[in-house]
C-alpha positions as CSV (number, residue, x, y, z in Angstrom):
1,X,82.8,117.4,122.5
2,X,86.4,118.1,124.0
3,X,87.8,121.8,123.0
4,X,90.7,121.3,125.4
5,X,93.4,123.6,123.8
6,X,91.3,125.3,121.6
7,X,91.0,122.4,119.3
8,X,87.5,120.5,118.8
9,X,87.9,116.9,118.9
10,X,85.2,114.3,119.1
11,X,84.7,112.0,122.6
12,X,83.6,108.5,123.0
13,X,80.2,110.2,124.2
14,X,79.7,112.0,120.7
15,X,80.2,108.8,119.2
16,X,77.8,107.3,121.3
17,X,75.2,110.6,121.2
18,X,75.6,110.2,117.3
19,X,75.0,106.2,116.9
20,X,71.6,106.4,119.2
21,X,70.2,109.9,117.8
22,X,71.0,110.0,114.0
23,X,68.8,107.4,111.8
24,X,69.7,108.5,107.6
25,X,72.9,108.3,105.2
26,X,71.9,112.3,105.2
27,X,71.8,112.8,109.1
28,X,75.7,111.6,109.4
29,X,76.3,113.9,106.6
30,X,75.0,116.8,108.4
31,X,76.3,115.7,111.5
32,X,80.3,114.7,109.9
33,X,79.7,118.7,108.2
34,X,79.2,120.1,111.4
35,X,82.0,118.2,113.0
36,X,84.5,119.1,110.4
37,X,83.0,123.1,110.5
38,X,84.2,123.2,114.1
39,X,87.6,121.3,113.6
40,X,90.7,122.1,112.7
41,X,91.4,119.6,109.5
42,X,92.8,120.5,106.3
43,X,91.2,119.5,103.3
44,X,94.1,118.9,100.1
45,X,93.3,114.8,99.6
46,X,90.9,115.2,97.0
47,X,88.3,117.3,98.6
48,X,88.4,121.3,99.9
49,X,85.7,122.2,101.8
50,X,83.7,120.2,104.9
51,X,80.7,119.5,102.7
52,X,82.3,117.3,100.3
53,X,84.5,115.7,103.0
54,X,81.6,115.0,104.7
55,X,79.9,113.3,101.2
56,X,82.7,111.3,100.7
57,X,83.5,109.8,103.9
58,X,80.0,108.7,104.7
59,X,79.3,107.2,101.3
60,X,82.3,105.8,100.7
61,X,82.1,103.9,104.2
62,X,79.0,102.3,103.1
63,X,79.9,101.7,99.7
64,X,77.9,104.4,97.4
65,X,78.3,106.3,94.6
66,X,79.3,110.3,95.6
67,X,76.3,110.7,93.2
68,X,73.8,108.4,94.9
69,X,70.3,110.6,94.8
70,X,69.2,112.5,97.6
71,X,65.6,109.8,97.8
72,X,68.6,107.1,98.6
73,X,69.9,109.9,101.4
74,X,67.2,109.4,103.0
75,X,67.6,105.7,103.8
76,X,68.0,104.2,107.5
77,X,71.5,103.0,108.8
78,X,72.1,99.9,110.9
79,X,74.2,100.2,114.1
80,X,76.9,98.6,112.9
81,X,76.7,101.2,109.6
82,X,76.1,103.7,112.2
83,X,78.9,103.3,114.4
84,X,81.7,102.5,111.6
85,X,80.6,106.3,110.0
86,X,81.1,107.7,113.4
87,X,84.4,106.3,114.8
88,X,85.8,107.4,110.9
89,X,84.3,110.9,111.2
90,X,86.3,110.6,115.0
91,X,89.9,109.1,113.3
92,X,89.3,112.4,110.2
93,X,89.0,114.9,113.3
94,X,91.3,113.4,116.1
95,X,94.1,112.1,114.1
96,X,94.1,114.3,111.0
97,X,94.1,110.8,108.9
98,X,93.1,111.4,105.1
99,X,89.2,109.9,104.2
100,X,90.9,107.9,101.9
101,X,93.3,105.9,104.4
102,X,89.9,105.6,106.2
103,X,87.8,104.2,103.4
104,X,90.8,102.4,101.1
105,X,89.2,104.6,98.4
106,X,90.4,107.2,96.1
107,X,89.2,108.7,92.9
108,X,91.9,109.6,90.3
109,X,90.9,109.9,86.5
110,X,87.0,108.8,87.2
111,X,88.1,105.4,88.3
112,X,88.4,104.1,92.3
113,X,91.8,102.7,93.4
114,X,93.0,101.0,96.4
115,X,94.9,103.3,98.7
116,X,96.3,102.7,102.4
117,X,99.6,104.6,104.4
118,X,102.3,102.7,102.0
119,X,101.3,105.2,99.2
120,X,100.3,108.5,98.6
121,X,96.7,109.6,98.3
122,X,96.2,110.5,94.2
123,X,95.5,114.0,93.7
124,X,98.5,115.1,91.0
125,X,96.8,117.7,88.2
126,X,98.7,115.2,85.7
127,X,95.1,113.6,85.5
128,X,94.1,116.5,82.9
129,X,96.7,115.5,81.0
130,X,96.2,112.0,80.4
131,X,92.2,112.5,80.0
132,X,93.2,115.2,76.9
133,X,95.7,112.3,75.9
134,X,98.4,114.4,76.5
135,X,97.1,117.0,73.4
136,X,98.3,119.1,72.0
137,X,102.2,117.6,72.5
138,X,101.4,114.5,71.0
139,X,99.6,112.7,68.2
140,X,97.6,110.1,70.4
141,X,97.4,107.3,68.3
142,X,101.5,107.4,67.4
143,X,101.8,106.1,71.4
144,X,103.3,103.3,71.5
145,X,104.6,103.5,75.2
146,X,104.8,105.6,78.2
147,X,106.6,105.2,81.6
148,X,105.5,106.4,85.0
149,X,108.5,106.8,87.1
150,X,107.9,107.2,90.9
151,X,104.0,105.3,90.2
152,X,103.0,105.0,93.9
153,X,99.6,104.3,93.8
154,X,100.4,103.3,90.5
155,X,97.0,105.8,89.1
156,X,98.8,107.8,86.8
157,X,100.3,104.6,84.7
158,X,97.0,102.7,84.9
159,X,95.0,106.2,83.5
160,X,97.6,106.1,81.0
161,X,96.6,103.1,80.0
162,X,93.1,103.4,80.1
163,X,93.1,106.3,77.6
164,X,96.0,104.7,75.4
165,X,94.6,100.8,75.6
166,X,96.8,99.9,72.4
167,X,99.9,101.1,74.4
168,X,102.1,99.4,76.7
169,X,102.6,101.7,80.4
170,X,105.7,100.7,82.5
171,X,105.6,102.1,86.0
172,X,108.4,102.1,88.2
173,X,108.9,102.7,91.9
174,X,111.9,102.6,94.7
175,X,109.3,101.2,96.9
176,X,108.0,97.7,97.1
177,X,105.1,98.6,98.9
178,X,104.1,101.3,96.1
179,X,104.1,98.3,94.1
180,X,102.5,96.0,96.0
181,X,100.1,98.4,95.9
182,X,99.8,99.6,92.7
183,X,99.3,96.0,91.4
184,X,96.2,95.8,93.4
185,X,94.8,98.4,91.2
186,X,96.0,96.8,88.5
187,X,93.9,94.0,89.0
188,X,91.0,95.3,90.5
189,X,91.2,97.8,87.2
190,X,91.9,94.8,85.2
191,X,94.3,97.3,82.9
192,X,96.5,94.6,81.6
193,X,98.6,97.0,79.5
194,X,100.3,98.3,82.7
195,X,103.3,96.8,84.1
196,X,104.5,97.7,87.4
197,X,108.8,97.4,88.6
198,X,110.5,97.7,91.5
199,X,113.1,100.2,90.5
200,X,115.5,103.6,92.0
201,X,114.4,105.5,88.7
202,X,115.8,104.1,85.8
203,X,118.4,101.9,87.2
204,X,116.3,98.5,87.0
205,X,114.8,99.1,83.9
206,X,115.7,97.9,80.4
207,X,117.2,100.1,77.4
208,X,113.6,100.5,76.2
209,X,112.6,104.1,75.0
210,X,109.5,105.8,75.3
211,X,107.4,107.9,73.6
212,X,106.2,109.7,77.2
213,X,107.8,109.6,80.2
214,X,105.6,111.3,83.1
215,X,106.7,111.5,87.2
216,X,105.0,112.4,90.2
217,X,108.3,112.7,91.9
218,X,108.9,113.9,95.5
219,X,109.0,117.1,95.2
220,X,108.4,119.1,99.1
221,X,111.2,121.1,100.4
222,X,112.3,121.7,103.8
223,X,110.7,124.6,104.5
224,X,107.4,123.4,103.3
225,X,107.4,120.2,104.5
226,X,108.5,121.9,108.2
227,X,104.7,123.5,108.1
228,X,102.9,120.5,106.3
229,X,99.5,120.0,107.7
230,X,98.9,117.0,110.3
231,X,97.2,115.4,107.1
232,X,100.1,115.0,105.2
233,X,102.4,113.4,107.8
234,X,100.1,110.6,107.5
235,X,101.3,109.4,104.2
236,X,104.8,108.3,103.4
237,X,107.9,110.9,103.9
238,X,109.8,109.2,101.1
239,X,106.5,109.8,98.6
240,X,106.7,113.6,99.8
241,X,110.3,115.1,100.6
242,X,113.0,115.1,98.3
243,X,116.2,117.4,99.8
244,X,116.4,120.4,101.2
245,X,115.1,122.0,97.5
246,X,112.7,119.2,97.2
247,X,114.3,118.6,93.5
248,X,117.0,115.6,94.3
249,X,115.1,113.2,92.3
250,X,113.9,116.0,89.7
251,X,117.1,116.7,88.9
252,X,118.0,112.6,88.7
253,X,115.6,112.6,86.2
254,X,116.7,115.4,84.0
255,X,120.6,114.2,83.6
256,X,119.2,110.6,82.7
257,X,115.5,111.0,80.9
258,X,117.0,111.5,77.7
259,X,118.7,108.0,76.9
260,X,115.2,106.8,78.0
261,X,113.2,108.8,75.1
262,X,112.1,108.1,71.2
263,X,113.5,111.1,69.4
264,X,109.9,112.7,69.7
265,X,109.6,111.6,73.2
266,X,108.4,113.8,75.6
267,X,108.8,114.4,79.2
268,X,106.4,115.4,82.0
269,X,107.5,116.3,85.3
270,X,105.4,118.0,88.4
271,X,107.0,120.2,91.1
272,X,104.5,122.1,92.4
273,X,106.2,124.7,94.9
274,X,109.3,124.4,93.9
275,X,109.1,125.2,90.3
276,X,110.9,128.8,91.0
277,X,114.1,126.8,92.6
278,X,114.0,124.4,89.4
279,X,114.1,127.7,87.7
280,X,117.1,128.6,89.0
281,X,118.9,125.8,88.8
282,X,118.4,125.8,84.6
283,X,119.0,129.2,84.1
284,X,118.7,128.6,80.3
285,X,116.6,125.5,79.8
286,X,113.1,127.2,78.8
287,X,110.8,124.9,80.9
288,X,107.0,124.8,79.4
289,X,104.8,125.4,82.4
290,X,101.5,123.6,81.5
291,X,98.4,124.9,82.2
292,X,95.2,123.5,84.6
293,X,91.6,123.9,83.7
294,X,91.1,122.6,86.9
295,X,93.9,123.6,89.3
296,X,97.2,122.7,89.7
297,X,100.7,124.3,88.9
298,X,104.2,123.2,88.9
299,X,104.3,120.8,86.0
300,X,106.2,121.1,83.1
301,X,107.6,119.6,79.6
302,X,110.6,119.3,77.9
303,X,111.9,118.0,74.7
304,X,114.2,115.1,74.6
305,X,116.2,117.7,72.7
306,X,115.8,120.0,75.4
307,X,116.8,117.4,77.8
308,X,120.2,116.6,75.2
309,X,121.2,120.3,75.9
310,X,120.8,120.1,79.6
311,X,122.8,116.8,79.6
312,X,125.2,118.8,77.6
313,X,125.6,121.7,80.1
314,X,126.3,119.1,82.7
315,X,129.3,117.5,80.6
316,X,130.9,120.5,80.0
C-alpha cells in the first residue's frame, strides 16, 4: 500500500496480495471496505459511505443482484473474477473513477442502464418524482406526453415512460454521444414509448406541446465546480458546468419552455446549488421548491402561466 503524500493508494503488490489470499464474493467486500476506509474517495455517484461502495462494485463486476443473500456471499471466485474485482477496487482508489464507469452499470428508478464517460452517472432526485407520477401537480392518466430536455443518460425520459406507458416521452440532447447512449438503454429497456433527438434545447424539435417538460440541465457554477471532487471530473464538463452562475441553460429554458407547453403543462427544472442565484435573478417569479423524501434540493416547478409572465418581463 503506497501512502506517498498522505494519500493511500493501492500497488501492483496489493493486487497481487489480494488475488492469491482472498477466496469469497464476501472477502473482496471486506477487503474493497477497508481499501476505501483508508482512501481518500468521495462517494456522490449513487452511493455514500464505503460499505455500499464496496457492495456495489464487487457485485456488479460479477454480475449480481445488490440484494444477492449473504449464503451466495459466501461463494468462491475464480482468478480471473478475482483479479477483475481487484484492479477495479485499484482504478475507484487511484484514479477517483465512479463504480459505475467501472462496471457500465447504474441504477436510476429501480431499473439498470448503460453508462460509460460520454454521459453522466444518474443520480438526479427527479426519480421521486416520476415514481409518484409527478402527484400531486398532475392528473396521471390526463399525460399524454412529456419531454426530457438535456436526457444524457436518457434515465429520466425512459422512467418517464415506464410509469406513463400510454404516453409518448421525447428526450433531447446537444450531444450525440448522450444519445448514442441513451438509445442503448432504450433498447436494452425495451421502452418503445421513448424517443431520443439530437437537439441544442428546443431548437431541433417540432412545434409539439407537452403536458410535462422536466431537465436535468447543467447546472455547476464556477466556484463549485473549481472544488469538485476528483470523481466528478471524470464525467463530461459539458453534462456539469453551465456559466459562471451555472444557470446559462436554465435560464434558456425559462424564456423558451412556454411555447413548448399544453396550457396545463408543467415544467420541472433542477439546480441544485444554485437555486439562491436563480432566486435572484426572478425577483418576482415565485418558484415552487419541491420537496425529497429521500434527498435532494434545488428542483422546482412552474406554471406555463408562470413561465408567460417571466416571458413577459423579458419583453418589456
Amino acid at each position: 500500500m503506497n501512502r506517498s503524500s498522505g494519500k493511500t493508494q493501492i500497488a501492483e503488490t496489493d493486487i497481487e496480495e489480494a488475488v492469491a489470499e482472498l477466496v469469497s464474493i464476501q472477502d473482496f467486500i471486506r477487503w474493497a471496505y477497508s481499501q476505501f476506509e483508508c482512501s481518500d474517495v468521495f462517494y456522490g455517484h449513487g452511493t455514500d459511505n464505503a460499505w455500499d461502495e464496496a457492495v456495489t462494485l464487487v457485485l456488479q463486476s460479477i454480475s449480481l443482484p445488490l440484494d444477492t443473500p449473504d449464503i451466495v456471499l459466501q461463494s468462491r471466485l475464480t482468478k480471473s473474477e478475482k483479479r477483475l474485482i481487484a484492479n477495479r477496487i485499484a482504478e475507484r482508489i487511484n484514479d477517483k473513477t465512479p463504480v459505475a464507469y467501472l462496471t457500465n452499470k447504474a441504477m436510476f428508478c429501480e431499473s439498470e442502464y448503460y453508462v460509460d464517460n460520454r454521459v453522466l452517472v444518474p443520480r438526479s432526485p427527479i426519480a421521486e418524482l416520476i415514481e409518484n407520477r409527478f402527484e400531486p401537480w398532475v392528473i396521471p392518466d390526463n399525460i399524454e406526453n412529456i419531454l426530457d430536455l438535456c436526457t444524457g443518460s436518457g434515465c429520466i425520459a425512459i422512467a418517464c415512460a415506464q410509469n406513463f406507458p400510454n404516453a409518448i416521452i421525447d428526450g433531447s440532447d446537444i450531444s450525440s454521444e448522450c444519445i448514442e447512449v441513451a438509445n442503448i438503454n432504450r433498447e436494452n429497456l425495451q421502452q418503445h414509448n421513448a424517443t431520443f433527438f439530437q437537439s441544442d434545447l428546443f431548437q431541433q424539435l417540432s412545434d409539439k406541446k407537452y403536458d410535462i417538460i422536466v431537465s436535468n440541465p447543467p447546472y455547476v457554477d464556477a466556484e463549485d465546480f473549481a472544488d469538485i471532487p476528483a470523481e466528478f471530473l471524470a464525467e463530461p464538463e459539458i453534462g456539469l458546468t453551465s456559466g459562471s452562475d451555472g444557470l446559462d441553460l436554465t435560464h434558456k429554458i425559462l424564456s423558451q419552455a412556454e411555447q413548448y407547453l399544453n396550457d396545463n403543462g408543467i415544467l420541472i427544472v433542477e439546480v441544485g446549488n444554485s437555486a439562491r442565484a436563480l432566486e435572484a435573478s426572478y425577483p418576482t417569479v415565485e418558484f415552487l421548491w419541491l420537496e425529497f423524501e429521500h434527498g435532494g434540493h434545488g428542483v422546482f416547478l412552474l406554471t406555463k402561466k408562470q413561465l408567460n409572465a417571466i416571458r413577459v418581463e423579458n419583453d418589456q
